[in-house]
N, C-alpha and C positions, 0 to 999 in steps of 0.2 A: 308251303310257299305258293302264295298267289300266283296268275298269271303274268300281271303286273312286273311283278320282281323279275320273274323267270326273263321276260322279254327285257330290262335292263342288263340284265349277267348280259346276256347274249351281246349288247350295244358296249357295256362295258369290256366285253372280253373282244371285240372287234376294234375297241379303240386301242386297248393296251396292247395288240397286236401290230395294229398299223403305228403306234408311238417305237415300240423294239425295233420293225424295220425302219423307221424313219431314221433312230439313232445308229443301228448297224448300216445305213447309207450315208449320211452324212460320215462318219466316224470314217469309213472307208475299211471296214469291214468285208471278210472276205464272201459272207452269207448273202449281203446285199449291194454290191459294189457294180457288176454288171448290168443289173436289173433295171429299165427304166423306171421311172417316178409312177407309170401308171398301175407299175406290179407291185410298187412296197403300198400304195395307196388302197390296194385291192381288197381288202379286210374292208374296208367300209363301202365300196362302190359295189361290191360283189352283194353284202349286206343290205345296203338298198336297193339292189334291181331287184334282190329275191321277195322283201317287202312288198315292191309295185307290183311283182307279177302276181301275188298271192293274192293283193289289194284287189287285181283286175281281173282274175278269176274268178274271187268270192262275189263279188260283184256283177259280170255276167253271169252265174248261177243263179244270182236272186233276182236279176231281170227275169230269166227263161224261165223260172218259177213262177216270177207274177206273172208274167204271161199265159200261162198255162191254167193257172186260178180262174181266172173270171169266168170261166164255162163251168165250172163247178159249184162257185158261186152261182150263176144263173139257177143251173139245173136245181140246186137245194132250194132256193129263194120260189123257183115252181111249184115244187113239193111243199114246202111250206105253205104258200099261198090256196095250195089244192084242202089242204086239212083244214087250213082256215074255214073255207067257205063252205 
């Protein structure tokens, strides 16, 4: 199983999750009948924040890495330049 698939299961088992409570809310079900709209919704919004936060972490790690590169870059590009000559 590809990564690919792996990460739809996941989208699809978050949909058919939020579809159940949708139907045990409307239905007037006793599992989801209290609960407001933004709790039976919660399989997908929960789903997407964990996405963006994942998104904006891998994301500043690869910034503070390049960052951190370019002086290593230098220092080899010296070295290099030293054997050349």
């Amino acid at each position: 199983m590809t990564l690919q698939e792996k990460k739809h299961d996941v989208v699809n088992f978050s949909v058919l999750i939020c579809l159940v409570l949708i139907v045990f809310k409307s239905a007037g079900s006793v599992i989801a009948t209290n609960w407001s709209w933004w709790w039976v919704f919660s399989p997908i919004w929960i789903y997407l924040s964990l996405n963006v936060l994942f998104y904006i972490s891998a994301a500043l790690y690869k910034f503070s890495k390049d960052f951190e590169e370019p002086q290593g870059r230098i220092d080899e590009n010296a070295l290099n330049l030293d054997k050349r000559l």
